[in-house]
VOGU-3710 file (C-alpha; in Angstrom, 3 decimals, decimal comma):
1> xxxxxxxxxx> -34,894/138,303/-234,168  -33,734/135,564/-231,946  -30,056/136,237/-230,294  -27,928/133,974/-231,565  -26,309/130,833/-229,893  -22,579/131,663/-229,119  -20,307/129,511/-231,515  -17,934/126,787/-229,722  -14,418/126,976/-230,315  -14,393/123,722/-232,330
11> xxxxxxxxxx> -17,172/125,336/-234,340  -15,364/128,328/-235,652  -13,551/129,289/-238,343  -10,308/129,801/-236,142  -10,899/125,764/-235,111  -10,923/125,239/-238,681  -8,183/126,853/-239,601  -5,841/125,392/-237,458  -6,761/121,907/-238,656  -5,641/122,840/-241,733
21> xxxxxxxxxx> -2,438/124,324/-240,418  -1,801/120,815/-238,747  -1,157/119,583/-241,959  2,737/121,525/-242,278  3,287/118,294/-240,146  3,875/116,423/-243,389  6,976/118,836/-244,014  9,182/117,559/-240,252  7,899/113,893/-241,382  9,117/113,740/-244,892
31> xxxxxxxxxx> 12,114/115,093/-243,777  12,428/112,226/-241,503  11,450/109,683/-244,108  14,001/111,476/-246,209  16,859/111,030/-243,748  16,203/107,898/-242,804  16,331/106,259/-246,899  19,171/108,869/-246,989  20,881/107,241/-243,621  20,086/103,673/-245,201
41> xxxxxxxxxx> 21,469/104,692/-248,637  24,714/105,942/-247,488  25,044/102,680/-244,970  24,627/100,207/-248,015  27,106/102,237/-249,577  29,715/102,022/-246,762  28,977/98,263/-246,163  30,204/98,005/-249,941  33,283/99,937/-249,293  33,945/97,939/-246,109
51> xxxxxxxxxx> 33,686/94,650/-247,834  35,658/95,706/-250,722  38,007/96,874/-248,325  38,152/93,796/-245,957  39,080/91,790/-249,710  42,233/94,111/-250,231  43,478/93,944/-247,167  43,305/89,816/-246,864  44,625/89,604/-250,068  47,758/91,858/-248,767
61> xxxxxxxxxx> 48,168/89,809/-245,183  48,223/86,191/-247,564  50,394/87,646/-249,822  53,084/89,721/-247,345  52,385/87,302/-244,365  51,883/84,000/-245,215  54,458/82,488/-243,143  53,579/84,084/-239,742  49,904/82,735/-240,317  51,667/78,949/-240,897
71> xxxxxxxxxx> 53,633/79,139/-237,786  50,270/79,468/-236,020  48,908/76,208/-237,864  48,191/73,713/-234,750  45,964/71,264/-233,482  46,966/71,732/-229,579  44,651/73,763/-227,401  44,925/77,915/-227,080  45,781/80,035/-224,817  45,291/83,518/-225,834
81> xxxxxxxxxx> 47,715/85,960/-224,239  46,141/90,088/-223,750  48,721/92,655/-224,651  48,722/94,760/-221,007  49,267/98,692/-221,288  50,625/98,449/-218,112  52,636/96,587/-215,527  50,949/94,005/-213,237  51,502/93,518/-209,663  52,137/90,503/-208,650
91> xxxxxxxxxx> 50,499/90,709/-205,201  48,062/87,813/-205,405  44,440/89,710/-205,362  43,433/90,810/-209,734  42,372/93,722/-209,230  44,507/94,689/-212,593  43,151/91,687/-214,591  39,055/92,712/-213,716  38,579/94,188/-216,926  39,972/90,676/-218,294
101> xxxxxxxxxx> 38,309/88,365/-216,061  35,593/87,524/-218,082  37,988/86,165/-220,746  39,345/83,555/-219,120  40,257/80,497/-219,759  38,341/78,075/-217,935  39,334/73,945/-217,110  37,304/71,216/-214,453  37,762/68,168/-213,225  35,124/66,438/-210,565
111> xxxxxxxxxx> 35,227/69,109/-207,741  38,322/71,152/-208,975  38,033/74,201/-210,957  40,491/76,489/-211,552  41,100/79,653/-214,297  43,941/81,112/-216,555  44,378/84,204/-217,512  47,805/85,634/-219,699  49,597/88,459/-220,292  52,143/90,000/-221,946
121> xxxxxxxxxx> 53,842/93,318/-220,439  57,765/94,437/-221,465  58,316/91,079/-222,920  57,012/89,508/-219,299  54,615/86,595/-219,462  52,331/87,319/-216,535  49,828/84,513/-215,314  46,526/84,569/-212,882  45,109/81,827/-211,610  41,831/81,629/-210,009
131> xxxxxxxxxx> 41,742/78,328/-208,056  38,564/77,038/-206,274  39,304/74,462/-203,092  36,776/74,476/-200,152  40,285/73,132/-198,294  43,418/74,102/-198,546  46,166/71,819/-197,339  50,048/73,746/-197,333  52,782/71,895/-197,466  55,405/72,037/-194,382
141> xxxxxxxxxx> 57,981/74,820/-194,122  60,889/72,420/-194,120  59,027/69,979/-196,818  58,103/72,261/-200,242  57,753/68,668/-201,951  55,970/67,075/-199,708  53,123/65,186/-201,994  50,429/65,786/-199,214  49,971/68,767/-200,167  48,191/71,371/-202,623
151> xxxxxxxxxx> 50,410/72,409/-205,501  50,938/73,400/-209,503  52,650/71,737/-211,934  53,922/74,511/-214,673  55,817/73,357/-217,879  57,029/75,704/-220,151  58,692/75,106/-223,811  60,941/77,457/-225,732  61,026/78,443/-228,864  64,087/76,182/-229,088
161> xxxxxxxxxx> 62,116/72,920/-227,321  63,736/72,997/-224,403  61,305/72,021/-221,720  61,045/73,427/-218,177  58,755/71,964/-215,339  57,768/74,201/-212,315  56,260/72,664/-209,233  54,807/75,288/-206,969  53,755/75,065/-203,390  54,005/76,992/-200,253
171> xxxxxxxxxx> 53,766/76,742/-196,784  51,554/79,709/-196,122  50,437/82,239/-198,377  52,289/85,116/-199,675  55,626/85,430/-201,889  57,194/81,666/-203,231  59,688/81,068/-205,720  59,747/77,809/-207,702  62,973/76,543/-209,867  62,740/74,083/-212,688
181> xxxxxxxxxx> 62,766/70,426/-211,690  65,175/68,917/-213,923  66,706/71,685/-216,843  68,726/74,288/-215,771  66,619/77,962/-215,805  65,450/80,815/-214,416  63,476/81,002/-210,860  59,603/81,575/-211,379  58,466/83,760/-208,293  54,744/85,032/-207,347
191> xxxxxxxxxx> 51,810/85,433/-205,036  49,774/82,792/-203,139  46,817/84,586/-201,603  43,373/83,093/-200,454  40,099/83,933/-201,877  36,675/83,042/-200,520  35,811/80,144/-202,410  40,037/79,188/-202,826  43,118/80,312/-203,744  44,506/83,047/-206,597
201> xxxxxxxxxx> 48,242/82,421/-208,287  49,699/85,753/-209,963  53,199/85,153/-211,085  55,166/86,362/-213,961  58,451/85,105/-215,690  59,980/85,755/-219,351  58,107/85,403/-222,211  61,062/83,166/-224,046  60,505/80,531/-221,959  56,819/79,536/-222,974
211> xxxxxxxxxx> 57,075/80,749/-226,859  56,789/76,960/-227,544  53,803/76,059/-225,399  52,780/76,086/-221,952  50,594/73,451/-219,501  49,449/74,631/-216,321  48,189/71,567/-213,840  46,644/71,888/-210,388  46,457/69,026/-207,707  43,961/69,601/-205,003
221> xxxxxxxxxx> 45,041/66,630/-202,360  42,651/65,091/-200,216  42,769/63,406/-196,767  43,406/59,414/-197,537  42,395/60,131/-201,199  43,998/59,962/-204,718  44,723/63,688/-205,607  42,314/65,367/-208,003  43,752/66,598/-210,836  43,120/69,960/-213,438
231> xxxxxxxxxx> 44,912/70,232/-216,379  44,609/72,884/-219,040  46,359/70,445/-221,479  45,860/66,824/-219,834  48,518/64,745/-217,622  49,974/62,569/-220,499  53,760/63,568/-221,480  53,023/62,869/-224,683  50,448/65,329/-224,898  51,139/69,011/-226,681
241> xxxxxxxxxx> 50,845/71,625/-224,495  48,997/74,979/-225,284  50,183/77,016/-227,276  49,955/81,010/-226,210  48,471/82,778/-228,893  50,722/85,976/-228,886  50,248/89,079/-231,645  51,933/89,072/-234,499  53,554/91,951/-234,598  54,433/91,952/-238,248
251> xxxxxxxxxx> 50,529/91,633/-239,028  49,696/94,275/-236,419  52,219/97,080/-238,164  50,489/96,290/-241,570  47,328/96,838/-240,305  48,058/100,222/-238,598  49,220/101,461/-241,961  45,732/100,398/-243,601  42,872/101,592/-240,780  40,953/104,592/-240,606
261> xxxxxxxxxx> 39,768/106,618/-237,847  36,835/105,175/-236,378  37,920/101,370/-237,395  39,121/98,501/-236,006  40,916/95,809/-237,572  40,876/92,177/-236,411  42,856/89,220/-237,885  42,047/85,374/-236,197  43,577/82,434/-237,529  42,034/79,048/-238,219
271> xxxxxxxxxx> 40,532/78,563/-234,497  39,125/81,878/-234,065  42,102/83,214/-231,738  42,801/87,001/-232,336  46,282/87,059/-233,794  46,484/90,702/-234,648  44,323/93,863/-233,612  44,310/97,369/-234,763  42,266/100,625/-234,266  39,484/101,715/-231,737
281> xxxxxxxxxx> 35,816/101,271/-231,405  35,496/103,937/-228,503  32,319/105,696/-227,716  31,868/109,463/-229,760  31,698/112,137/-227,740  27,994/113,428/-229,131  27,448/109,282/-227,591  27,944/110,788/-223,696  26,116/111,908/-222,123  23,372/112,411/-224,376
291> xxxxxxxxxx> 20,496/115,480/-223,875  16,980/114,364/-223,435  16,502/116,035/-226,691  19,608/113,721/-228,403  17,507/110,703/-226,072  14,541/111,748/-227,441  15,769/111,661/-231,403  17,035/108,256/-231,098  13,941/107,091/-230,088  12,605/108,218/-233,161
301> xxxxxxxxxx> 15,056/107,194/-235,701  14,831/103,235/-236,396  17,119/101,070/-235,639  18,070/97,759/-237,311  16,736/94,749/-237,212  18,586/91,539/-236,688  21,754/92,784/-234,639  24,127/91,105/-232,393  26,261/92,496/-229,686  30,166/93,511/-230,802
311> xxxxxxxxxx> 32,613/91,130/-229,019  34,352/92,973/-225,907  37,486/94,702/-227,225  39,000/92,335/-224,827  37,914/89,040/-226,651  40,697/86,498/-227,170  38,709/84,373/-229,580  36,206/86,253/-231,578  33,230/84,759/-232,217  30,839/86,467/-234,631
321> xxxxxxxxxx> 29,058/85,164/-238,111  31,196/87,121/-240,529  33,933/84,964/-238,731  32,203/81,611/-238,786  31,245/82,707/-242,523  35,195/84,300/-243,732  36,205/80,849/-242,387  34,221/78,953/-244,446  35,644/81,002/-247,202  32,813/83,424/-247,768
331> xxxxxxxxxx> 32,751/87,092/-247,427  30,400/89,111/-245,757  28,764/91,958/-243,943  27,029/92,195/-241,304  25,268/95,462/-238,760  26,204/94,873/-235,224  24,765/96,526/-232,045  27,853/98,290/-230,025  28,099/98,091/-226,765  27,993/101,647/-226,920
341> xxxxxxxxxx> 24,327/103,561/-226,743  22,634/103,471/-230,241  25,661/102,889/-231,843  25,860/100,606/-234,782  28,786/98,762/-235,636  29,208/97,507/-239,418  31,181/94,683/-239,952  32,872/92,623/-243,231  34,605/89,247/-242,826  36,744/88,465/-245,359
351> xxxxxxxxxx> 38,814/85,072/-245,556  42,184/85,210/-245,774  43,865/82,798/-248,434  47,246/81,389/-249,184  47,732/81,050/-252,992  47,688/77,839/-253,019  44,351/77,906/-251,618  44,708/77,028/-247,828  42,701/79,130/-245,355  45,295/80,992/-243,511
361> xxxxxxxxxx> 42,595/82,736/-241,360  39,986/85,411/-241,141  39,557/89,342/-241,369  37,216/91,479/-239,288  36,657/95,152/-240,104  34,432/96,958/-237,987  33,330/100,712/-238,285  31,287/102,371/-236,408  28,565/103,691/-238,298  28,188/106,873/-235,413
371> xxxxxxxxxx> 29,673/109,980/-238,148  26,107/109,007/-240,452  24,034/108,468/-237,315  25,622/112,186/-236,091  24,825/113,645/-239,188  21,342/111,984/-239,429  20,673/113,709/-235,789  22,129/116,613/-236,664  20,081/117,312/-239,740  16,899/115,959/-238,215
381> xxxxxxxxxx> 17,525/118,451/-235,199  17,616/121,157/-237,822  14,762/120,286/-239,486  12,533/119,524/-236,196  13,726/122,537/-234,589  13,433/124,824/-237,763  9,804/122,858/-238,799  8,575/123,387/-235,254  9,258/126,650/-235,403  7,587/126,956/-238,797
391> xxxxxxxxxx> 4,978/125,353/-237,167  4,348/127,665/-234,485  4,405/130,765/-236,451  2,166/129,510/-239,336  -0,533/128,373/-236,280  -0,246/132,030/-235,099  -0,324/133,825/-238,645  -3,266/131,714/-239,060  -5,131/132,099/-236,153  -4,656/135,444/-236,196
401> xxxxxxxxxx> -5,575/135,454/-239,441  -8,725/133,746/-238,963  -9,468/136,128/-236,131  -9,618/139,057/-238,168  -11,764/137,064/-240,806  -13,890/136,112/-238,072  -14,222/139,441/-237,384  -15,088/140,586/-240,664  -18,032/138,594/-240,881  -19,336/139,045/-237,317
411> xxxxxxxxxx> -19,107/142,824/-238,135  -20,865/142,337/-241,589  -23,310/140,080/-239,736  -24,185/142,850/-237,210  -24,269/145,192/-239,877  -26,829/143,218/-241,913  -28,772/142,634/-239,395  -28,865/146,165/-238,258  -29,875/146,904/-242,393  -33,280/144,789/-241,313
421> xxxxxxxxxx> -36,019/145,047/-239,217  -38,003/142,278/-237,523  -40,555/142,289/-239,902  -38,478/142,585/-243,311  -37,719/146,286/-243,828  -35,031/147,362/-245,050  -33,859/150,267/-242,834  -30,120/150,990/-244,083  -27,337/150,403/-246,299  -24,172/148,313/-245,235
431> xxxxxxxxxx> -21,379/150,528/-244,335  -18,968/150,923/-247,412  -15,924/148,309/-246,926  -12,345/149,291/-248,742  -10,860/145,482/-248,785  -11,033/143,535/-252,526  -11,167/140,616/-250,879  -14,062/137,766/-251,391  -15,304/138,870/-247,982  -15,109/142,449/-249,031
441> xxxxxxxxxx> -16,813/141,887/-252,059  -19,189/139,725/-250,059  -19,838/142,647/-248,112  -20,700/144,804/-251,152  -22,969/142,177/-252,538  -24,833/142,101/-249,991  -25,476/146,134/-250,056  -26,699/145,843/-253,356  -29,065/142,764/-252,780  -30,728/145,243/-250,021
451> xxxxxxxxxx> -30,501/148,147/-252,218  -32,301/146,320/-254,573  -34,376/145,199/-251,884  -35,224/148,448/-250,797  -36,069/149,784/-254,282  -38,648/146,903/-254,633  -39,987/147,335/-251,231  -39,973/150,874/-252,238  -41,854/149,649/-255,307  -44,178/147,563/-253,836
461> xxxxxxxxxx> -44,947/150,418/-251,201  -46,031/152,831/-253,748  -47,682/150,381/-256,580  -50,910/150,229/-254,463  -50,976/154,072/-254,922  -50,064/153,849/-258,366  -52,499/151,402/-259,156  -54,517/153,494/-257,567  -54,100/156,730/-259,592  -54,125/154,854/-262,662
471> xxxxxxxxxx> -57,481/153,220/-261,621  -59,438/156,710/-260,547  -59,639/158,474/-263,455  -61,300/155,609/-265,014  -63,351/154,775/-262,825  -64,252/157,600/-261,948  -65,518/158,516/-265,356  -67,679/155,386/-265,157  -69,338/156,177/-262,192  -70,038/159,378/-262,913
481> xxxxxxxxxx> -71,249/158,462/-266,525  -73,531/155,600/-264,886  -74,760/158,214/-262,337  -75,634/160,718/-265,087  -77,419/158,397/-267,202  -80,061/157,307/-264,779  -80,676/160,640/-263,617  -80,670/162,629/-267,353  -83,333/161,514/-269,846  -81,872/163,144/-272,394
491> xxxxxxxxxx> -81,034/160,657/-275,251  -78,376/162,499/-276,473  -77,088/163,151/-273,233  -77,174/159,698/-272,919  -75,684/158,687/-275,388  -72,257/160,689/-274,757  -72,802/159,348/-270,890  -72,342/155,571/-272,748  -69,770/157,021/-274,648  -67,812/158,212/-271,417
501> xxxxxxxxxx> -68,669/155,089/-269,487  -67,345/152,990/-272,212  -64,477/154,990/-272,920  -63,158/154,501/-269,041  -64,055/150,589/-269,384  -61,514/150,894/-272,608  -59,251/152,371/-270,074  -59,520/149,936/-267,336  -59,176/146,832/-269,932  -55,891/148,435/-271,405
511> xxxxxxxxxx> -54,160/148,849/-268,150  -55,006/145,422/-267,349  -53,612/144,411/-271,199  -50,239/146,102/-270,079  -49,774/144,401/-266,548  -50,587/140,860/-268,093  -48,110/142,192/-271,084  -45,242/142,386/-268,799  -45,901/139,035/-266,964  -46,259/137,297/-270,209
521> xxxxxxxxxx> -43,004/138,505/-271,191  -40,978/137,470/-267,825  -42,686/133,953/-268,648  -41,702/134,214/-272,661  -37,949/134,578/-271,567  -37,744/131,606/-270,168  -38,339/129,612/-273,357  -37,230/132,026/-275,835  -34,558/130,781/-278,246  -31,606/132,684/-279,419
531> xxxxxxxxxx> -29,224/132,680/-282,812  -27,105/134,512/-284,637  -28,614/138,127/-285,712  -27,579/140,596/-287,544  -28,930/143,735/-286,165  -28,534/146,239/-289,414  -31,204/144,315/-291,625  -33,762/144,256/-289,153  -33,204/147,810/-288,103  -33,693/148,747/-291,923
541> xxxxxxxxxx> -36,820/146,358/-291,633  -38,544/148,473/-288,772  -37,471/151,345/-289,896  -40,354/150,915/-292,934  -42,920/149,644/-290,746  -42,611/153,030/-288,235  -42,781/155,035/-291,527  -45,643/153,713/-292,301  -47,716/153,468/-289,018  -46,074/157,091/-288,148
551> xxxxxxxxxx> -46,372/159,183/-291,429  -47,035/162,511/-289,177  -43,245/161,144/-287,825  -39,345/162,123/-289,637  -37,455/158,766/-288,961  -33,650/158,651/-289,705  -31,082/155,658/-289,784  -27,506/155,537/-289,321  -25,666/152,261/-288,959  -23,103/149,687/-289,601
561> xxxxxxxxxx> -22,750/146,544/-290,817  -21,358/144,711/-287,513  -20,915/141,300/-285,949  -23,931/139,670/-285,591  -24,918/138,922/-281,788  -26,942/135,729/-280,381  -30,228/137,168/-279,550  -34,112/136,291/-280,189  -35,219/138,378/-283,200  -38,772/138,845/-282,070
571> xxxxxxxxxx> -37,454/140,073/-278,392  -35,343/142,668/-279,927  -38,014/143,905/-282,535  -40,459/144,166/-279,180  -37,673/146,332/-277,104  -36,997/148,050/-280,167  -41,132/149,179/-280,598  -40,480/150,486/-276,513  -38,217/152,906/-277,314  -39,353/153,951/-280,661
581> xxxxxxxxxx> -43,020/154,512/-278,805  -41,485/155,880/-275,880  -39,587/158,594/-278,456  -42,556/159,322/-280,492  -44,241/160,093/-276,745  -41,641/162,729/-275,877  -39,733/164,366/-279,057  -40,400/167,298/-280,474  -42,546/167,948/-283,230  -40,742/168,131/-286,391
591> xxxxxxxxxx> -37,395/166,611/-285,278  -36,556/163,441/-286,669  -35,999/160,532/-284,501  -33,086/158,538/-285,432  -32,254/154,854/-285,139  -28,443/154,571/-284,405  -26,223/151,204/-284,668  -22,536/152,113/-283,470  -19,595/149,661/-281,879  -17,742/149,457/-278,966
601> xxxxxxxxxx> -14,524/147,721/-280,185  -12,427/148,376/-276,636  -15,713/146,443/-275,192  -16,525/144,037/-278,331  -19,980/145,066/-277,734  -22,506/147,317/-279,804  -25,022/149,849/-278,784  -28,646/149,988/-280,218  -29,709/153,851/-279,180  -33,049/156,242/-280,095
611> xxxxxxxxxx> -32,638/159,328/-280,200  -35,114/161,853/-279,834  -35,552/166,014/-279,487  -37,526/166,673/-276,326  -38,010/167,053/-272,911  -34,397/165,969/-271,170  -34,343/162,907/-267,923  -34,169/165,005/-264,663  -30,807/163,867/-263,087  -32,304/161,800/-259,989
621> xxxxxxxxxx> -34,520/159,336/-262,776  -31,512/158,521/-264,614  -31,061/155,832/-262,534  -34,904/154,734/-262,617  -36,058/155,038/-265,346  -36,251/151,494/-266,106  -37,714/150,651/-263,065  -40,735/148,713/-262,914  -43,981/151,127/-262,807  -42,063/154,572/-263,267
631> xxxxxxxxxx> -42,973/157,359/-265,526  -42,881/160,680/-266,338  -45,517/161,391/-268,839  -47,896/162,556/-266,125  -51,016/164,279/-267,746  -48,801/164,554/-271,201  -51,643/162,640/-273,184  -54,610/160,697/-271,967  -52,984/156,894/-272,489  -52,831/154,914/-269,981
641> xxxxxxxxxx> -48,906/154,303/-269,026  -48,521/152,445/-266,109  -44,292/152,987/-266,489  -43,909/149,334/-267,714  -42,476/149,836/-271,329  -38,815/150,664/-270,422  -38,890/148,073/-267,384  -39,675/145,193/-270,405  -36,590/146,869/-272,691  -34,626/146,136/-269,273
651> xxxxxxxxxx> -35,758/143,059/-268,905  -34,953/142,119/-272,511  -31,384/143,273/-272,712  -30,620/141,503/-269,678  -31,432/138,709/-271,195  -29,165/138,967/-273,908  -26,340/139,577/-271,303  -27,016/143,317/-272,204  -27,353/146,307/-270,493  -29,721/149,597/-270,887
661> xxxxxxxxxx> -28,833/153,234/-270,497  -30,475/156,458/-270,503  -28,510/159,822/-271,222  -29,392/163,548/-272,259  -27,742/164,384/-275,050  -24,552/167,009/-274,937  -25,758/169,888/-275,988  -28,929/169,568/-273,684  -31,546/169,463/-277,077  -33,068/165,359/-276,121
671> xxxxxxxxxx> -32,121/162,204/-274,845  -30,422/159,173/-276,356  -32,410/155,682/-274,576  -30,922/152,667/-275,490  -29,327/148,986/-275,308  -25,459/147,537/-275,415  -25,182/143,521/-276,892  -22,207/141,825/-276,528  -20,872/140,521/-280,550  -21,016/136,672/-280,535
681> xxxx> -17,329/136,608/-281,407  -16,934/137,969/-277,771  -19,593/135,306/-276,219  -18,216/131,910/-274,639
//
């Protein structure tokens, strides 16, 4: 036998196997799908809440402070002062108001630019001034008025409308001090200190007098030219000046009664200016710094579409489309992208309405939707790490598993093909296997295909003999009854010579009758039809017929009415002549044989047996005895028995799902040969 070709690794059962154990993938991904509907569900219902939310608390700030959001009702430009969280000093450079700088206010004319920042700190109204001039003219030491040179021109109202103008030059940088021009007041003082592209202004003063407005105008002078001018509220008297958009307190203390932990709270009024703030948007710790295993999960869960970027926490006028929307009186929600990695901000607008109807302002409520995104992460860690690990082990169990069932059927391979030679013989058995499994059972299939394999090669081995021995006698009686006849010319002698010769020719034709008998038989099987039969009526039936064709014969009947079974009625009546003719062969004169019908009811199937006084099986035939060509008449009579008549009884009951047996009876005195039938209440 050719060796055989050694198996690739993606051509094995192990290969296989772990294919299939790919598929526990599906249990890490629907647990993702799950958490992500579930991380959508619970944001739609938080965006409800928030919105609800954002409702209630306008409807409180119109109802508790509608006044404070009148006194804010103006048509003059905005400046939006920063609460500071700490004192500023005043030495010229910003390196406090960074953080800020970005916010400020911004005002050009022709080559002039300058900016404003404004802060409040201890009641302190603290300005910065950014001021660009390629050339900076001071005016003299003894001359602070002197209208050649570079200066401000500050004017500040009280609450009361008392009016206060402030011109501010210097000589040099550094300190100055500036008094009012014409109304009695406090001194202004500050820092003048160059920049690269100009000049910066810090300078602070009390926040009383600028409650009623404020105008801050810079005059860059020029050598034999008109002065150019930068106003953040124009050069007309007549025109209002800014006014500072300070918080309300009263709005802010209502809010800090009403926001959560993770919230923030924003209140504008009719030109987007922040009037009130509350809460914190600041980054979770799980948010810094992050694993590359928290990196990598982010990656994976989605993120929103159609974002915008949360205003700095620093914004003076906050410009986002739940605004724009509240202050076209509609509420709404919106996600936002945070500033913050991966956070998402969730946002409701509400607008905020006096009861007679007149749009007071607008109400932002942000929160941070970071506590579902955590617990998303969280679980999806779990079930990643607990799936992977699942994962692993499952791929090991299994290859492992498919190792040892590779091994099983290598081993039963080898062992097979160690059962048969090159040219077909069977030399062994297969080694008995304990395991119930399929490959087990496998296994012991496979011993009893070459059992049977050996039997018939056994059979095949010996029927030329057989055939052989069966043939001699014969023949050699017509040989020798040929050869006698031409030499004896006796006509008498003769005649019994004819006699002999055609006796053995009888012989010959009968064995022949037989073999063509049982091939006819194999070939009637195939198109026999079966039906319901009851088996007591026909027994009673052949019971008369072997009385009379056997009248030297005692025949005796015992039975029961049963079940009928689904069988051919001539088949049985032909299996039932075997046994009867193989009893008459072997019992002992004047015994009866009896015909026995008897049930199984544990089995729901009933036995057809023959019993006869005789001669009992040797132990070894038991098993053989309805083998194909076995016998053990020997030289009992002179018929010609070629062993066929119990194979065809085999061959019968088989075909009615049946079974034969052979037994000596108990007490040693004959043998009981019969057939088992399943009833046709116990047939599918």
């Amino acid at each position: 036998m050719p060796p055989l070709r050694r198996r690739r690794f993606r051509e094995s059962l192990r290969f296989k196997l772990l294919l299939v154990s790919l598929s526990l993938l599906a249990i890490p991904l629907a647990g993702y799908r799950y958490l992500v509907e579930t991380e959508q569900f619970l944001r739609s219902a938080s965006e409800q809440n928030l919105q609800q939310k954002a409702e209630l608390i306008a409807q409180l700030l119109a109802t508790q402070q509608e006044p404070a959001f009148r006194s804010s009702f103006s048509e003059a430009p905005a400046i939006f002062v920063h609460p500071l969280a700490q004192p500023i000093d005043l030495d010229g450079y910003g390196e406090e108001w960074q953080p800020l700088l970005d916010q400020a206010h911004s005002y050009t004319a022709g080559r002039l630019n300058f900016r404003l920042l404004s802060g409040i700190h201890a009641e302190q109204l603290l300005l910065f001034l950014q001021i660009r001039d390629s050339t900076i003219r001071y005016a003299p030491a003894n001359d602070l008025l002197s209208p050649a040179a570079d200066h401000l021109l500050l004017q500040l109202r009280s609450e009361t409308g008392v009016l206060r103008r402030y011109r501010i030059a210097t000589s040099a940088p550094g300190w100055f001090q500036a008094n009012p021009q014409q109304q009695a007041g406090p001194p202004i003082r500050g820092e003048w200190q160059e920049s690269p592209d100009g000049y910066n202004l810090e300078l602070g003063f009390p926040i009383e007098l600028a409650r009623g407005g404020l105008s801050v105008t810079v005059f860059d002078q020029a050598t034999q030219q008109p002065p150019v001018v930068a106003s953040s509220s124009g050069l007309d008297n007549d025109a209002p000046l800014a006014r500072l958009v300070l918080p309300l307190a009263a709005v802010e203390s209502l809010l800090q009664g009403v926001v959560s932990d993770g919230e923030r709270i924003q209140v504008v009024d009719r030109q987007q200016m922040i009037v009130a703030r509350s809460g914190n948007l600041s980054p979770p710790h799980w948010l810094r710094p992050a694993s590359l295993f928290e990196q990598l999960l982010r990656r994976l869960l989605p993120r929103p579409v159609g974002i915008f970027q949360t205003p700095h926490q620093h914004a003076g006028r906050l410009d986002a489309a739940a605004i724009h929307r509240a202050l076209q009186g509609e509420s709404t929600v919106s996600l936002q992208q945070s500033h913050f990695e991966s956070a998402i901000t969730l946002s409701a607008g509400a607008p905020i309405r006096a009861t007679d109807g007149t749009l007071l302002g607008a109400l932002l409520i942000e929160k941070s939707s970071h506590e579902i995104l955590s617990l998303q992460q969280r679980a999806f860690a779990r079930i990643l790490s607990t799936g992977s690990v699942l994962l692993l082990l499952s791929v090991l169990a299994l290859l492992g598993y498919a190792g040892r069932l590779t091994g099983r059927i290598q081993r039963l391979n080898r062992s097979v093909e160690a059962a048969v030679s090159p040219d077909g013989r069977i030399l062994s058995n297969l080694p008995a296997v304990s395991e119930r499994d399929e490959i087990g059972e496998l296994s012991r299939s496979f011993g009893r295909v070459l059992r049977r394999l050996s039997e018939y090669n056994r059979y095949l081995e010996s029927m030329a003999s057989r055939l052989a021995h069966e043939f001699r006698t014969p023949l050699t009686m017509v040989q020798s009854s040929l050869e006698n006849l031409a030499s004896d010319p006796d006509p008498q002698a003769q005649s019994r010579y004819l006699e002999r010769a055609t006796e053995g020719s009888r012989r010959l034709s009968l064995i022949l009758q037989r073999m063509r008998e049982a091939t006819r038989l194999e070939q009637s099987l195939q198109q026999a039809e079966r039906e319901p039969l009851q088996l007591e009526p026909l027994l009673q039936t052949m019971l008369e017929g072997y009385r009379v064709s056997f009248p030297d014969v005692r025949f005796e009947l015992q039975t029961t009415r049963l079940a009928p079974i689904d069988a051919a009625p001539e088949l049985i009546a032909q299996a039932l002549d075997k046994l009867v003719s193989n009893a008459i062969d072997f019992h002992q004169e004047q015994t009866p044989i009896r015909l026995q019908l008897t049930p199984l009811p544990e089995q729901s199937r009933q036995r057809l047996s023959v019993i006869n006084q005789g001669p009992t099986l040797p132990e070894t035939m038991t098993s053989h005895l309805f083998d194909s060509m076995v016998s053990l008449r020997g030289d009992r009579d002179s018929g010609s028995h070629l062993g066929l008549g119990l194979y065809l009884v085999r061959l019968i009951a088989e075909f009615h799902q049946g079974r034969v047996y052979a037994e000596n009876l108990p007490d040693g005195s004959g043998v009981v040969i019969g057939m088992e039938f399943p009833s046709t209440a116990n047939k599918d």
